[in-house]
C-alpha positions in Angstrom: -12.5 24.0 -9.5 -10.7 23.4 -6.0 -12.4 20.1 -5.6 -11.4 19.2 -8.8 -7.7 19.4 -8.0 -8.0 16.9 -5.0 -11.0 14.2 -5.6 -9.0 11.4 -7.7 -10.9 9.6 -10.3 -11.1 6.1 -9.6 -11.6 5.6 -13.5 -8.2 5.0 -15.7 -8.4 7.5 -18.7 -5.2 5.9 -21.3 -4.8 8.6 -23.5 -6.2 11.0 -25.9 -9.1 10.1 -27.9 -7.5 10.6 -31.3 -3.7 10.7 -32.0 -1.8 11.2 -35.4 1.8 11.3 -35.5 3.3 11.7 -39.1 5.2 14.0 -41.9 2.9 16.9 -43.2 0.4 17.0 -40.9 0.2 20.5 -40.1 -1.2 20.6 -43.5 -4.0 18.9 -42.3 -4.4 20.2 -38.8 -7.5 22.1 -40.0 -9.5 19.2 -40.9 -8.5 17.7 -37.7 -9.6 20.4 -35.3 -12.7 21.2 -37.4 -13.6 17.5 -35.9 -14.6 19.6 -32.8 -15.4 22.5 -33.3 -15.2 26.0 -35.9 -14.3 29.1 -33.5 -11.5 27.5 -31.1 -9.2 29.2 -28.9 -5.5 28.3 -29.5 -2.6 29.1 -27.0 0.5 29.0 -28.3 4.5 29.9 -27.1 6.4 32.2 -28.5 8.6 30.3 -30.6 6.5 27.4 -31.0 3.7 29.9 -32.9 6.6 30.9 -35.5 7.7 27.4 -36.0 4.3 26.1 -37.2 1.9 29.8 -37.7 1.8 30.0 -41.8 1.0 26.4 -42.3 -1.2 25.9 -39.3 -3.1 29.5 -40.5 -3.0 28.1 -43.9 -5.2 25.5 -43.1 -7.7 26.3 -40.7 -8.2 28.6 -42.8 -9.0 26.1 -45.3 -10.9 24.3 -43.7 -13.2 27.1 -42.3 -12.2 27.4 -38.8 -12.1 30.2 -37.2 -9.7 31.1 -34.4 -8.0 33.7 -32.1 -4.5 32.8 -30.8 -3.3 34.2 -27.4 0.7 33.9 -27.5 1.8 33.1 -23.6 5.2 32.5 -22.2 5.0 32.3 -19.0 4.2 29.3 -16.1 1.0 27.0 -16.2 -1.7 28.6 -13.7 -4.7 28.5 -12.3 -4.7 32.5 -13.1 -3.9 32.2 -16.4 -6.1 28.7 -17.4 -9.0 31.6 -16.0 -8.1 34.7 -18.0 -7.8 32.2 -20.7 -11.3 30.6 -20.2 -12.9 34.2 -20.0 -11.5 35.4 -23.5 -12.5 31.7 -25.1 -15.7 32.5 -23.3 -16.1 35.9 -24.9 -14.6 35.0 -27.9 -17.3 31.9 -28.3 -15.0 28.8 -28.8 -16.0 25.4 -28.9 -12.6 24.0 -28.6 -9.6 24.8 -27.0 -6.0 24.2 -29.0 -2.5 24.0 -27.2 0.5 24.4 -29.8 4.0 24.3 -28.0 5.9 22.6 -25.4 4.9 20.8 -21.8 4.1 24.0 -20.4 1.8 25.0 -23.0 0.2 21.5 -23.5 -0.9 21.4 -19.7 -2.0 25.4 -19.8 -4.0 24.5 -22.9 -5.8 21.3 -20.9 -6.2 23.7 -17.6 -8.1 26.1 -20.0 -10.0 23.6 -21.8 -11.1 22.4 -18.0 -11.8 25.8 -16.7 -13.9 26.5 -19.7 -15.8 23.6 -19.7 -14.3 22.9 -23.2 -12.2 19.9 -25.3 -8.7 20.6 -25.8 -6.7 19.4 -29.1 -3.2 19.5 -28.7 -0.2 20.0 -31.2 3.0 19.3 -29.5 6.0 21.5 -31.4 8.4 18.9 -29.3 8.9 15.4 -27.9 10.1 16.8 -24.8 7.4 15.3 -22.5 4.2 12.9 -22.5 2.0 16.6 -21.3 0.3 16.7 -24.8 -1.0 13.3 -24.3 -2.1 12.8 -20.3 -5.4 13.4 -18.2 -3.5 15.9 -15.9 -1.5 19.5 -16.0 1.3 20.6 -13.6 0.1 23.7 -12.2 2.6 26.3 -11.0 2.6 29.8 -9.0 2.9 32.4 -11.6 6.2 32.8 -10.8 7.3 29.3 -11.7 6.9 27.7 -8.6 5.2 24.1 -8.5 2.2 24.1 -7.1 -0.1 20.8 -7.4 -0.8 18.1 -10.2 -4.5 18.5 -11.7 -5.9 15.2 -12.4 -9.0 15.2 -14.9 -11.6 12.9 -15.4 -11.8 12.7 -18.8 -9.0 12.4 -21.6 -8.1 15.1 -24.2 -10.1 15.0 -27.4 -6.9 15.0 -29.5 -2.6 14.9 -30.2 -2.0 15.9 -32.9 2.5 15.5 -33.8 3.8 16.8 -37.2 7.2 15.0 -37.6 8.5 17.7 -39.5 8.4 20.1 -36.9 9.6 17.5 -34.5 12.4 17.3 -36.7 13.2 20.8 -37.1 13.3 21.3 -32.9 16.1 22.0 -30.7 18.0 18.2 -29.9 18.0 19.4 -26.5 13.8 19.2 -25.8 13.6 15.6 -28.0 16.5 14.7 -25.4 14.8 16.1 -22.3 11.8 13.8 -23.2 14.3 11.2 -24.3 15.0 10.8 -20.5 11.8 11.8 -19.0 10.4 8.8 -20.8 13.1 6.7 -19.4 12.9 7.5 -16.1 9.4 5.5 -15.5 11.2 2.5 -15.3 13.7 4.1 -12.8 11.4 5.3 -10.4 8.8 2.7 -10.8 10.8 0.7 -8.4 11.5 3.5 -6.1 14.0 2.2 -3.3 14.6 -1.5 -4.7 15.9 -3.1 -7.6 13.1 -4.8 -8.9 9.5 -5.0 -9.0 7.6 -7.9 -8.7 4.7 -9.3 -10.4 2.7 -11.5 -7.3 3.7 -8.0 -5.4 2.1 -5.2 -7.3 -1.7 -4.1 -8.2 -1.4 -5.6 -12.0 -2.3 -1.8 -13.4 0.9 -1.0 -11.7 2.9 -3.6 -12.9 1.4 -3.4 -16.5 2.6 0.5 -16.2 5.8 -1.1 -15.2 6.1 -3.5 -17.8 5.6 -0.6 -20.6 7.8 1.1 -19.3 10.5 -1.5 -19.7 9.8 -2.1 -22.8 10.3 2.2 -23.3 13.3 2.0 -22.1 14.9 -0.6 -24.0 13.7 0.8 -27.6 14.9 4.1 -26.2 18.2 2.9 -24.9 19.0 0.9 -28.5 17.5 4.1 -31.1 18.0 7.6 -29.0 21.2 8.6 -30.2 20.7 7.8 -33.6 17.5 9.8 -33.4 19.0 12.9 -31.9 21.8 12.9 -34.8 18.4 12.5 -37.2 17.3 15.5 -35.2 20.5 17.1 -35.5 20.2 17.2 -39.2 16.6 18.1 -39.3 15.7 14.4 -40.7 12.1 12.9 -40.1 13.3 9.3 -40.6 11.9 6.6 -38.9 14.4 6.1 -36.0 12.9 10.0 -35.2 9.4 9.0 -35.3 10.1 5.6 -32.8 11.6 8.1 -30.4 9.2 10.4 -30.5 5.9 7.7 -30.3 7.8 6.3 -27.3 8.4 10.1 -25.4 4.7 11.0 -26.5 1.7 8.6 -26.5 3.2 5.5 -24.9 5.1 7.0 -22.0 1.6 9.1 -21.6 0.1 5.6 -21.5 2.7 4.8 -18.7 1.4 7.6 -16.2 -2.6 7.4 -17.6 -2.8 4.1 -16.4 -1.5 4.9 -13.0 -3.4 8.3 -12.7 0.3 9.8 -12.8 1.0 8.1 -9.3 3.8 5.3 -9.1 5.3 6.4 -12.4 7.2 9.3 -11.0 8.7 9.5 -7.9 12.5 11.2 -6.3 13.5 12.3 -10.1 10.4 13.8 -10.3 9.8 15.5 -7.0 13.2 16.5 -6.9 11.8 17.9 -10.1 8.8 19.5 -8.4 11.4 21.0 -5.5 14.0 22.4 -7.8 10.5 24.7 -8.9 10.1 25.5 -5.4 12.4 26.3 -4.5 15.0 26.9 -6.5 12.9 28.8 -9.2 15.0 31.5 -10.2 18.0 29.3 -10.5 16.7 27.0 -12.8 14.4 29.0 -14.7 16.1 28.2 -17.6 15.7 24.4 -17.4 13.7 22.0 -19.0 11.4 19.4 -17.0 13.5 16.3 -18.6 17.1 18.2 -18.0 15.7 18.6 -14.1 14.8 14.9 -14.1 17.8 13.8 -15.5 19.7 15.2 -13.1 17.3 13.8 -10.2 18.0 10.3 -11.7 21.2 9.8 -10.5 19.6 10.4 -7.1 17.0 7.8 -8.0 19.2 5.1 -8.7 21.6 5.1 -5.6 18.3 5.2 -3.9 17.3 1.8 -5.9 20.8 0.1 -5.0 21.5 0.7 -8.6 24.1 3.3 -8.1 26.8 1.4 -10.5 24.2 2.1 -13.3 25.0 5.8 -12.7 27.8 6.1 -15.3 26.3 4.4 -18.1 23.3 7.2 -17.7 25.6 10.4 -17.2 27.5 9.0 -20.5 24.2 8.4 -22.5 23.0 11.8 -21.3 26.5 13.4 -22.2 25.7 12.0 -25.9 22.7 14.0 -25.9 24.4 17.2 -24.6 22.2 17.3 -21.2 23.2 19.0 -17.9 24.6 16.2 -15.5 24.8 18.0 -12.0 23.0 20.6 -10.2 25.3 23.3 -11.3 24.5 22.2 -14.7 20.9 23.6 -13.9 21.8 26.6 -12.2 22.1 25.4 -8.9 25.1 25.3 -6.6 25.7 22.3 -4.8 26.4 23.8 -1.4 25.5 21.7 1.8 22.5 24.1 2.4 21.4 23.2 -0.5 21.4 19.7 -0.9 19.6 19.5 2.4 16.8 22.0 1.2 16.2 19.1 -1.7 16.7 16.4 1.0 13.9 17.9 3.2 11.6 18.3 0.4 11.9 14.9 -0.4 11.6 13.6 3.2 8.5 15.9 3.1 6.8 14.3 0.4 4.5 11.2 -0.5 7.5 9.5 -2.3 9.4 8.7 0.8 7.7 7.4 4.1 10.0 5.3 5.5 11.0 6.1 9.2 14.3 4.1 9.5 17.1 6.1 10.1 18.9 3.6 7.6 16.7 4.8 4.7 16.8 8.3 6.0 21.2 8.1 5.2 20.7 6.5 2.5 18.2 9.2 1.2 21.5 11.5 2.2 23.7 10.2 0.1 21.4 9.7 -2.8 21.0 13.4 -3.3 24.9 14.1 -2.5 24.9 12.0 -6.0 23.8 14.9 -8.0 26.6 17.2 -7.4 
């Protein structure tokens, strides 16, 4: 398993191998899973399992599909994708199935890898592209971030009913609202613009995608969290949630999840670390968010800063640090500076880059 964590597949896996996204489909979830096997394993959360348990139960059982559920709230793990594996093991599933949000999508892949099994997965939210990519964020379980799995192979399924996308919290549809946006953002990482003659074309195809995300997202968001607001699966709903899900999991497929996130994601990965406790109660796109004002000085984009704090205001999302729980104190900001300096996203040795890496964090206070 080790040696899976670290050997990167030179192969580009783009997404899962069958995806539905439409109104009633938990009615037909069954059918769906029976696809791949009749004794599967599902791991739910908490309050994903009583959003969707009597029609999800109603028909697998239907269809003749046999299952245990294991109900899990706590952090994606290497512990817990074992003591997972072992019970679908004893329990003899052919299939593992992930219902809930990002952290239960990439626990229910981790499983499926440990295993040795297929993993169907039925997102409860649009709050991420996890139920769609060939990877899970693995993290201490206590929270902590610890390493990005990359698989070799995609998911067998995604399966998204838009009437429980409907029915979630605005604030996980926003918090992949802005994850998906923020590909185009830190695609360019440092400059304002990327350049076609300049960049591996897989790269700049990822790029180009996420353009295109961004400026669907930019003109329908709002009007699809008010939808959401109102518990409406219309179709402004379902354009926003296709562009969070499968084509911004199309974004970081095709660049093995490199390139497509870099300071608002690490910052991201270093708010875990380090400040774990503090933001427990933060939601991967919130955390990005935040980092995105970061990302943009960094860019030279900093006078694009406003119009994001007052799209993200629309959507009720944390704008600062202490939004997430963390206070903005000078030790702080330098513990997130040094992780950053730290990391792959930022190799530059010029003391000029190294200020304006400074300031760009100062940005999230």
């Amino acid at each position: 398993m080790a040696s899976s964590t670290t050997k990167l597949d030179s192969a580009i896996k783009f997404g899962a191998g069958r995806y539905r996204q439409e109104s009633g489909l938990l009615d037909h979830i069954g059918e769906e899973i029976r696809r791949f096997g009749r004794r599967v394993l599902v791991v739910s959360g908490p309050r994903a399992w009583d959003a969707v348990k009597d029609k999800f139960t109603a028909s697998m059982n239907a269809a003749g599909v046999d299952f245990q559920l294991e109900v899990f709230g706590g952090w994606c793990s290497f512990e817990e994708a074992k003591a997972l594996a072992d019970k679908a093991h004893a329990y003899g599933a052919q299939e593992i199935v992930g219902v809930g949000g990002g952290k239960i999508m990439d626990l229910a892949k981790a499983v499926g890898e440990v295993a040795n099994l297929g993993t169907v997965n039925v997102p409860t939210s649009a709050s991420t592209c996890a139920p769609f990519t060939c990877m899970s964020v693995m993290y201490t379980p206590e929270g902590g971030k610890k390493l990005s799995w990359r698989f070799d192979h995609e998911i067998d399924a995604c399966l998204m009913d838009m009437d429980v996308i409907a029915d979630c919290p605005i604030r996980y549809n926003a918090a992949g609202i802005v994850d998906a946006m923020a590909k185009r953002i830190e695609m360019l990482n440092g400059q304002p613009a990327l350049k076609e003659e300049d960049t591996p074309i897989d790269i700049f195809s990822a790029y180009s995608i996420a353009c295109y995300t961004y400026s669907v997202l930019e003109q329908n968001a709002l009007n699809a969290i008010e939808d959401n607001r109102q518990h409406k699966a219309t179709k402004t709903l379902y354009d926003v949630a296709f562009m969070n899900v499968p084509v911004t999991g199309v974004i970081a497929n095709t660049t093995k999840s490199f390139k497509q996130s870099e300071l608002a994601h690490v910052i991201y990965d270093g708010v875990r670390t380090i400040f774990t406790k503090e933001a427990a109660e933060a939601i991967h796109g919130e955390i990005v968010g935040v980092g995105l004002f970061c990302q943009l000085y960094f860019n030279g984009q900093g006078e694009k800063e406003a119009e994001l704090r007052d799209f993200m205001r629309k959507m009720d999302m944390p704008l600062t640090l202490s939004d997430l729980g963390i206070e903005p104190t000078e030790e702080n900001m330098d513990k997130i500076e040094e992780y950053i300096a730290n990391s792959r996203h930022f190799t530059s040795t010029d003391p000029a880059d190294r200020k304006r890496l400074h300031d760009a964090v100062h940005e999230m206070a």
